[in-house]
C-alpha positions as CSV (number, residue, x, y, z in Angstrom):
1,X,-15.5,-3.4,18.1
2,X,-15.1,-3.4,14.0
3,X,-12.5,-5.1,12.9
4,X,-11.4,-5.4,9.2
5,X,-9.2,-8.5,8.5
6,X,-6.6,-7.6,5.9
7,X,-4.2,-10.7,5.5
8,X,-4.5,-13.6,8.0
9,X,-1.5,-12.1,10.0
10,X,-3.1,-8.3,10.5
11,X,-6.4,-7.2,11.4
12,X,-7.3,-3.1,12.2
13,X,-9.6,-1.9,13.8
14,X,-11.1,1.6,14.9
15,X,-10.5,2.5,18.5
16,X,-10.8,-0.2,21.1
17,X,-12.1,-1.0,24.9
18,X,-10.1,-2.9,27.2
19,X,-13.5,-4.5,27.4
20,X,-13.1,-5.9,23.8
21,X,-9.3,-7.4,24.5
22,X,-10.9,-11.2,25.9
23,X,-13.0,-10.9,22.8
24,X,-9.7,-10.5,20.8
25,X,-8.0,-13.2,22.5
26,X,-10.4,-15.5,22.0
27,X,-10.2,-15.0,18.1
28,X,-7.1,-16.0,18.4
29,X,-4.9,-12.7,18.3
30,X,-1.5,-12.6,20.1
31,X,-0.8,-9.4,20.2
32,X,-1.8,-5.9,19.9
33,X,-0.5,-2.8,18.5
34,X,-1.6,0.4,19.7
35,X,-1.3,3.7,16.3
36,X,-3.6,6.2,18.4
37,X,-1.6,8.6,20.9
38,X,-3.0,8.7,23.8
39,X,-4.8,11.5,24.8
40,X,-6.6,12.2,21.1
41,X,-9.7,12.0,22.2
42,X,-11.9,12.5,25.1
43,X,-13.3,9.4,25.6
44,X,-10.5,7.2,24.5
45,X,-9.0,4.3,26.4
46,X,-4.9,5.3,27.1
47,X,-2.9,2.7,25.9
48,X,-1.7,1.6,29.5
49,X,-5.5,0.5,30.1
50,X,-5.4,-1.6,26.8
51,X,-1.9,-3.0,27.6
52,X,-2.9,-4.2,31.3
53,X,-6.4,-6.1,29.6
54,X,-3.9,-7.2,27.1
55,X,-1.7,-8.9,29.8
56,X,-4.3,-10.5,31.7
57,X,-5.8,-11.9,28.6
58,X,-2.2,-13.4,27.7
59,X,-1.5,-11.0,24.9
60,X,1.4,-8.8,24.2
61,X,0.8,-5.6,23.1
62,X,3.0,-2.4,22.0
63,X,2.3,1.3,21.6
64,X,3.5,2.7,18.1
65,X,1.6,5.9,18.2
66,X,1.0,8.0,14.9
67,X,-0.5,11.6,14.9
68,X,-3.7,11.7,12.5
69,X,-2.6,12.6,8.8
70,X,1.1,12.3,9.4
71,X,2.4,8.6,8.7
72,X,6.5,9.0,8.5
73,X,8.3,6.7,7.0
74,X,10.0,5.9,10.0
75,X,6.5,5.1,11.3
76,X,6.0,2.3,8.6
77,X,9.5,1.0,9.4
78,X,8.7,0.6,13.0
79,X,5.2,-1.3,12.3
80,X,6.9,-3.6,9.9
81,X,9.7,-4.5,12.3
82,X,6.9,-4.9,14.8
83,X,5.1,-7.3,12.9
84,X,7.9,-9.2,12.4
85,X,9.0,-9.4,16.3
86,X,5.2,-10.4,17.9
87,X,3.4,-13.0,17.5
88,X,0.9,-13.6,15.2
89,X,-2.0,-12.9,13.9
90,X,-1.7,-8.5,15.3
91,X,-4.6,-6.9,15.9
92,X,-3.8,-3.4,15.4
93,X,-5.9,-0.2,15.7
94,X,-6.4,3.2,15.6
95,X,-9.1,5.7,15.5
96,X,-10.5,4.4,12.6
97,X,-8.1,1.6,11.5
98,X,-7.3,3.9,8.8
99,X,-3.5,4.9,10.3
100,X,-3.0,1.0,11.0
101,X,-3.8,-0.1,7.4
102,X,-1.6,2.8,6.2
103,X,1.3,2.0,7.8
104,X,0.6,-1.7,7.0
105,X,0.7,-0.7,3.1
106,X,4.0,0.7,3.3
107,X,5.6,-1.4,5.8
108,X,4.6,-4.3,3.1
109,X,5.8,-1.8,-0.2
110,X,9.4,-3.8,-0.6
111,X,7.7,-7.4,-0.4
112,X,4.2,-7.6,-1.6
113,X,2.9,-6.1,-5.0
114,X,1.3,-3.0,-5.1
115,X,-2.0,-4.0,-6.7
116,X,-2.3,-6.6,-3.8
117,X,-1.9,-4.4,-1.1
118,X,-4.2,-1.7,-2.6
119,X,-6.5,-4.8,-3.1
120,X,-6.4,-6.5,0.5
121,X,-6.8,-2.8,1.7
122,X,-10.1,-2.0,0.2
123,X,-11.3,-4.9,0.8
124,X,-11.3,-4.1,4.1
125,X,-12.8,-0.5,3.5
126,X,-9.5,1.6,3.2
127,X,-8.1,3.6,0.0
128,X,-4.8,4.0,-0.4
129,X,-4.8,5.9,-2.9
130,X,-3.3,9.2,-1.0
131,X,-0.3,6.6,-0.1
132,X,0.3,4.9,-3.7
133,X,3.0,6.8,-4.5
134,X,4.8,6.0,-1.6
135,X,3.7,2.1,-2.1
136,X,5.4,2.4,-5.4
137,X,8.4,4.0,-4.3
138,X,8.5,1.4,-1.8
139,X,6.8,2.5,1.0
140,X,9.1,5.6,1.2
141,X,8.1,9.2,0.6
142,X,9.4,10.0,-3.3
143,X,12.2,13.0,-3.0
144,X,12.5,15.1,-6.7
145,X,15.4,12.3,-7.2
146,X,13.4,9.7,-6.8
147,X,11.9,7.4,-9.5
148,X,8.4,6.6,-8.8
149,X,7.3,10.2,-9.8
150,X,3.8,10.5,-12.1
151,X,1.0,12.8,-13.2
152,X,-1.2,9.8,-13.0
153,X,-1.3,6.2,-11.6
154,X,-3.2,3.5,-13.8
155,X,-3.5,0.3,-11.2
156,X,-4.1,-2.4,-13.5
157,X,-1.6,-2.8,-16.7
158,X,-3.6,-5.1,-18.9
159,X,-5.9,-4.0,-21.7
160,X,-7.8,-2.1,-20.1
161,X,-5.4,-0.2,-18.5
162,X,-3.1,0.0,-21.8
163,X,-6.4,1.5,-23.1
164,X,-6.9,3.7,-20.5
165,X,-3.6,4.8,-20.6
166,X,-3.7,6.1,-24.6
167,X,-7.0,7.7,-24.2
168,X,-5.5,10.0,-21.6
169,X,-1.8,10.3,-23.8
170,X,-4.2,11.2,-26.7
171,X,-5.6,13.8,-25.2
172,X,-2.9,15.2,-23.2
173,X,0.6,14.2,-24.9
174,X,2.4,15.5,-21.9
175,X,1.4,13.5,-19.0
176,X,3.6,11.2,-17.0
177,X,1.4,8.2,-16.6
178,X,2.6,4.7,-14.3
179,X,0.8,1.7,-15.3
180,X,0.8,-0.9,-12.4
181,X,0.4,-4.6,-12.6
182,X,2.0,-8.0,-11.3
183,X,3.7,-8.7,-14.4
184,X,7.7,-9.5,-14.6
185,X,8.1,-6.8,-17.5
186,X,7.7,-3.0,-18.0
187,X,6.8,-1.4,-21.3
188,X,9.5,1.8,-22.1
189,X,8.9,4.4,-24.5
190,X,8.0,3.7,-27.7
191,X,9.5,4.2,-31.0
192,X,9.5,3.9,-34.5
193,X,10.1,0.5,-36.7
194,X,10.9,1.0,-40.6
195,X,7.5,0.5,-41.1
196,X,6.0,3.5,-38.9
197,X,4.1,1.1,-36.4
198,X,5.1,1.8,-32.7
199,X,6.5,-0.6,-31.0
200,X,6.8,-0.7,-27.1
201,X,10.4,-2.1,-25.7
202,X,9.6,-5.2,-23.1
203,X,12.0,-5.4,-20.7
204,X,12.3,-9.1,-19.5
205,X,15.3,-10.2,-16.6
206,X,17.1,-8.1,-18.5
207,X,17.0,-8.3,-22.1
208,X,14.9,-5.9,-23.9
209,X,12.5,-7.2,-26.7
210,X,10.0,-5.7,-29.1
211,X,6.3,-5.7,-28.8
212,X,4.2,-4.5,-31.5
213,X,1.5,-2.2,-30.4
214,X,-0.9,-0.5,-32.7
215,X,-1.9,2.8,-30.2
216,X,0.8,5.2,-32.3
217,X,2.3,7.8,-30.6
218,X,-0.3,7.8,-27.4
219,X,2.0,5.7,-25.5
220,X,4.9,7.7,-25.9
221,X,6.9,7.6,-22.5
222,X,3.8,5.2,-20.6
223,X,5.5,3.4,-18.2
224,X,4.6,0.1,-17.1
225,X,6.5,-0.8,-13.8
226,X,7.7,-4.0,-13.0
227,X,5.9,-5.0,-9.0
């Protein structure tokens, strides 16, 4: 057994042995959820096997099974509601633990910051990178209508990421680019004071104010999105 504590509510974990469930108890996990259909593998546990350790052991435990490479939304939903319906702390798991952590990220999209669940997730050893969009968008997949669309994905809107973000507009004018922070303000396109510096609009509960920024025209339609 491996697991990889993300919050103190969740743990994931690759696959399990009803052999390891005492061992979970006795951490002090309540209940278990179960992402791996059974039948994946050959030498995988079914899900009945983990349940009946589970019971003995005085944990609850649910099957939420997700094929390999295909988290739905409706999958997220589902975990999320779980979470909120067992008791805590969850030990959930997978193959790997990488399905579990997934569909942690977006079940969490609507209430926790991006940057902290992409944080809390490598941490524990999984990228969400292939997921961010979805993170963004709330934890839902983005339709052409939808908002949270971009050529690139800057997670950190300080500096640094301002920085990062004109170096690439420099180069390539045309690119969409999202910068991501925890901040309660987003920075809109920029335009033109009597002067000719740029200035970048800050959006604040609200009301719109200006903010000088020296970077020109390399900012031009950046977009940093309030979390």
């Amino acid at each position: 057994m491996d697991p990889k504590p993300i919050s103190d509510e969740i743990t994931v974990s690759p696959q399990i042995a009803p052999s390891d469930v005492a061992e979970i108890a006795a951490k002090g996990y309540r209940a278990i959820i179960c992402n791996r259909p059974d039948g994946e593998g050959a030498d995988q546990p079914s899900f009945e096997e983990i349940e009946a350790a589970a019971k003995a052991a005085g944990l609850e435990a649910r099957y939420l099974p997700v094929t390999s490479g295909k988290v739905r939304d409706e999958d997220a939903d589902d975990f999320g509601r779980a979470l909120m319906e067992l008791p805590g702390p969850v030990f959930a798991y997978c193959r790997t633990g990488t399905r579990s952590a997934t569909l942690w990220s977006l079940s969490q999209a609507q209430t926790r910051d991006t940057a902290d669940i992409l944080a809390k997730t490598k941490a524990a050893g999984y990228d969400m990178a292939g997921v961010v969009r979805r993170i963004v968008n709330g934890g839902k997949t983005p339709t052409d209508t939808g908002d949270a669309k971009f050529d690139v994905v800057i997670v950190g809107a300080g500096a640094g990421g301002i920085a990062v973000a004109a170096s690439l507009k420099s180069r390539k004018p045309g690119l969409s680019i999202a910068l991501l922070g925890s901040g309660r303000y987003s920075l809109l396109p920029a335009r033109l004071d009597h002067g000719g510096r740029r200035y970048l609009r800050r959006r604040n509960h609200g009301q719109d104010h200006g903010l000088a920024h020296p970077a020109g025209g390399a900012l031009d339609q950046v977009r940093r999105r309030r979390l």
